[in-house]
C-alpha positions as a Markdown table, in Angstrom:
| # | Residue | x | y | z |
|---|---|---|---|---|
| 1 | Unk | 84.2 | 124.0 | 112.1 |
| 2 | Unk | 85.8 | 122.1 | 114.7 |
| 3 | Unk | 84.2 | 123.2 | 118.4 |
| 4 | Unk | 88.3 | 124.7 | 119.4 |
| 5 | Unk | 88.7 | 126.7 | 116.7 |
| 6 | Unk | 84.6 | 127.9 | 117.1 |
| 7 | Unk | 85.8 | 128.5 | 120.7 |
| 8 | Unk | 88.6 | 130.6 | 119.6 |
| 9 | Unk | 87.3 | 132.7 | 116.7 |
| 10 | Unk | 84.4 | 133.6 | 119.4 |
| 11 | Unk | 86.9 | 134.4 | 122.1 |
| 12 | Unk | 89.1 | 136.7 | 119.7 |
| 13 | Unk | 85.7 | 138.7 | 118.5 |
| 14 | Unk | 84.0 | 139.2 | 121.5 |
| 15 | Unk | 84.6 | 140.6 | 124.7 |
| 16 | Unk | 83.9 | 137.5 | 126.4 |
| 17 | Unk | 86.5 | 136.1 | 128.6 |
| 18 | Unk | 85.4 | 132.5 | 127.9 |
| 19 | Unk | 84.1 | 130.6 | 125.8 |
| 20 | Unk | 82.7 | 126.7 | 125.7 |
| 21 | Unk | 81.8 | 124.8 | 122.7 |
| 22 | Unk | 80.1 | 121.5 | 122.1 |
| 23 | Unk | 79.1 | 120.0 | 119.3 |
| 24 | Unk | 79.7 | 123.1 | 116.9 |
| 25 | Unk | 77.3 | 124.6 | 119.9 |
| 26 | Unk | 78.2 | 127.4 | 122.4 |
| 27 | Unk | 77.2 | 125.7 | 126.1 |
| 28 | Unk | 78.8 | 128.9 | 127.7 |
| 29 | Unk | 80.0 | 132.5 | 127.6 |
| 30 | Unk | 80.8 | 135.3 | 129.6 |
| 31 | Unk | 83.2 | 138.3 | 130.2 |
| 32 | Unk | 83.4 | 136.9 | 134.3 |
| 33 | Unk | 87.6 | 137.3 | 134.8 |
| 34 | Unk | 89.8 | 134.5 | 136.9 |
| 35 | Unk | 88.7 | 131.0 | 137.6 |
| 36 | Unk | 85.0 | 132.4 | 138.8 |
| 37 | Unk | 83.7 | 132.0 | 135.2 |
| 38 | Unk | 84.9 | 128.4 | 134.7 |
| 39 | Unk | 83.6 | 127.3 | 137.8 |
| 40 | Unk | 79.8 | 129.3 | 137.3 |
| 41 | Unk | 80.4 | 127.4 | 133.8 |
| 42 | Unk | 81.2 | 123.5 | 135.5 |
| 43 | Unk | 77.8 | 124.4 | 137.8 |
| 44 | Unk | 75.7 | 125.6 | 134.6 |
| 45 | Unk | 76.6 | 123.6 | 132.2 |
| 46 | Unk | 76.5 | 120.5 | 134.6 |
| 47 | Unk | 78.1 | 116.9 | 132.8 |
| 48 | Unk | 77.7 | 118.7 | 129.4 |
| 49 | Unk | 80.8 | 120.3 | 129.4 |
| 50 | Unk | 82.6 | 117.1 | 129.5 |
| 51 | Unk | 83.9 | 116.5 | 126.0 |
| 52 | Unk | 83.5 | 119.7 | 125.1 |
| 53 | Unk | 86.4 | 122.7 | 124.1 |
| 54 | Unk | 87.2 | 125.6 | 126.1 |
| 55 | Unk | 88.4 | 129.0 | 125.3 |
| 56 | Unk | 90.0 | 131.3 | 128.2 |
| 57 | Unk | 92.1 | 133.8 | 128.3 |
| 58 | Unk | 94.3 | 132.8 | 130.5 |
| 59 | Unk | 94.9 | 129.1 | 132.0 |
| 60 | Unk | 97.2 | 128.5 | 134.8 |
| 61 | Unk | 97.2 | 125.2 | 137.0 |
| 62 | Unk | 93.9 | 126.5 | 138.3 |
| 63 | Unk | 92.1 | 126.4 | 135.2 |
| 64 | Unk | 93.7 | 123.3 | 134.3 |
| 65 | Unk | 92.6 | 121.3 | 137.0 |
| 66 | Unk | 88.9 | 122.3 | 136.3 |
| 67 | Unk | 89.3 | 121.3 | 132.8 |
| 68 | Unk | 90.7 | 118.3 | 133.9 |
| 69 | Unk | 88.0 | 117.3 | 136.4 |
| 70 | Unk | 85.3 | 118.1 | 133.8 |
| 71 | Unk | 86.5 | 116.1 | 131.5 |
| 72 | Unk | 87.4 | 118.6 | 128.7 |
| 73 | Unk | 88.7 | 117.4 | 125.6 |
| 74 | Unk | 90.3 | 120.6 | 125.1 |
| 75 | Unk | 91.6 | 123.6 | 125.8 |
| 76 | Unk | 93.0 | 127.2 | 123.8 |
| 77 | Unk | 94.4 | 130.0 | 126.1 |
| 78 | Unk | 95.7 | 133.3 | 125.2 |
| 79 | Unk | 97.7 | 133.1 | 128.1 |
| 80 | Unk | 98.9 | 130.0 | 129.5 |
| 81 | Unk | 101.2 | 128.9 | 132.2 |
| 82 | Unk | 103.8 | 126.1 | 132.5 |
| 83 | Unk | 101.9 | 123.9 | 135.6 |
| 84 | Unk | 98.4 | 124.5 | 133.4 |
| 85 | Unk | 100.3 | 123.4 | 130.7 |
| 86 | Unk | 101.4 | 120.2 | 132.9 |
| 87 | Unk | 98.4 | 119.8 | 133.8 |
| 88 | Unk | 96.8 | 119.7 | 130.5 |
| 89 | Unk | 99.3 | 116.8 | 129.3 |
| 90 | Unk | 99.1 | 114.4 | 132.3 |
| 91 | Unk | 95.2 | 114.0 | 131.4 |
| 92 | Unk | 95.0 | 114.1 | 128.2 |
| 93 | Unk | 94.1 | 117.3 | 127.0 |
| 94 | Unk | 94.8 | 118.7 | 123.9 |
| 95 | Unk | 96.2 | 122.7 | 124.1 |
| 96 | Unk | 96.5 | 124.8 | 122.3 |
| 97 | Unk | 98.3 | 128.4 | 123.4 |
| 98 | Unk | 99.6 | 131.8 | 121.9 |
| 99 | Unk | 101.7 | 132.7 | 124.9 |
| 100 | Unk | 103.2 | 130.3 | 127.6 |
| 101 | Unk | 104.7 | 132.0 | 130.8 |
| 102 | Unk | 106.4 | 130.8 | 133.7 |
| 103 | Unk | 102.9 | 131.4 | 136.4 |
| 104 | Unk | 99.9 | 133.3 | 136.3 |
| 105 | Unk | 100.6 | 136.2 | 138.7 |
| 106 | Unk | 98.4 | 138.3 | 141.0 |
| 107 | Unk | 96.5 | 141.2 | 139.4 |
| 108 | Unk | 99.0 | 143.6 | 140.7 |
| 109 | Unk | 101.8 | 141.3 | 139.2 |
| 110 | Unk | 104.0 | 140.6 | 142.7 |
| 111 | Unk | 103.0 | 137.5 | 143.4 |
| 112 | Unk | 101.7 | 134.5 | 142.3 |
| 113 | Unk | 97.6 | 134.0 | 141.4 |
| 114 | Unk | 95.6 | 132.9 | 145.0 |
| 115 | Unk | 94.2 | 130.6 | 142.8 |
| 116 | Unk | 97.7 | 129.4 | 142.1 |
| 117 | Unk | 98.5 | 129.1 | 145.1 |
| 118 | Unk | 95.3 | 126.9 | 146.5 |
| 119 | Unk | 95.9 | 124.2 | 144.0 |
| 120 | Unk | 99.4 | 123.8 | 144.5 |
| 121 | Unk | 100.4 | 120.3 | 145.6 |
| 122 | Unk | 96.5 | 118.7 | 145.4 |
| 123 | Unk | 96.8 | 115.1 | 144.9 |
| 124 | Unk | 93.8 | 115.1 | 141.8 |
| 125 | Unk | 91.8 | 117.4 | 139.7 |
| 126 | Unk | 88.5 | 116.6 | 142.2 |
| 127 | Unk | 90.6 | 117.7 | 145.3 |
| 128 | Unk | 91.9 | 121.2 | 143.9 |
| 129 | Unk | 88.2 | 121.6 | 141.9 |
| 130 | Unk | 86.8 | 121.1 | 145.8 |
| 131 | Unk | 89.2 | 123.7 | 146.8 |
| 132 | Unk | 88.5 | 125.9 | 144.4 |
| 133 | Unk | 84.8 | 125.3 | 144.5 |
| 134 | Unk | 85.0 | 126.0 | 148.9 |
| 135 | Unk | 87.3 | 129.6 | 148.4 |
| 136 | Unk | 85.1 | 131.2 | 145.9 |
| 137 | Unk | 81.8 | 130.4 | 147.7 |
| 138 | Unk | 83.4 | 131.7 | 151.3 |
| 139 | Unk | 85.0 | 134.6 | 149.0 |
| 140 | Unk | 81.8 | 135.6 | 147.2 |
| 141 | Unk | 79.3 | 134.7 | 149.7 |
């Protein structure tokens, strides 16, 4: 079984929120929402992840960027957005989606993601990673 469509069928019958497959192996999985879990997963899993296939439920321009700087090969969302989407193609990424909407929105739905928003206009996938990686350890910390 090819590591997407492991990454997939594992997403759809668990509760996990992500999934990461290498190899016909599972390198990662957890039920963490937002862009936490696929940053705990790039720390974890360390250069391992690059090559490897990632299931989320949803993947904005956040998510994409992460993907992109750890060297994915790719990607399946439930949800996905048109800039993750973008994102995705310019590096080379195959995606796969069942749903593709215009942004990834807020939890309360009026605005767009924070996430989003912090990534917006980086010039590379290593600057909005950094980003990323310096809002959620001031956030969580």
């Amino acid at each position: 079984m090819r590591d997407l469509e492991k990454a997939k069928n594992s997403l759809r019958t668990s509760n996990y929120s992500l999934v990461i497959v290498k190899n016909g192996h599972v390198l990662f999985e957890t039920n963490t929402s937002g862009i936490r879990g696929l940053l705990t997963a790039v720390d974890e899993v360390g250069r391992d992840i690059e090559g490897s296939a990632v299931a989320d439920k949803i993947v904005g321009e956040a998510a994409g960027q992460v993907c992109a700087y750890s060297q994915v090969r790719e990607v399946y969302a439930v949800t996905m957005s048109q800039c993750g989407k973008n994102v995705l193609e310019e590096n080379g990424i195959h995606y796969e989606y069942e749903d593709l909407v215009p942004h990834i929105l807020n939890m309360k739905k009026t605005d767009l993601c924070p996430f989003e928003k912090l990534v917006a206009g980086s010039s590379s996938p290593k600057e909005a990673f950094e980003r990323l990686k310096r809002a959620t350890t001031v956030t969580s910390g």
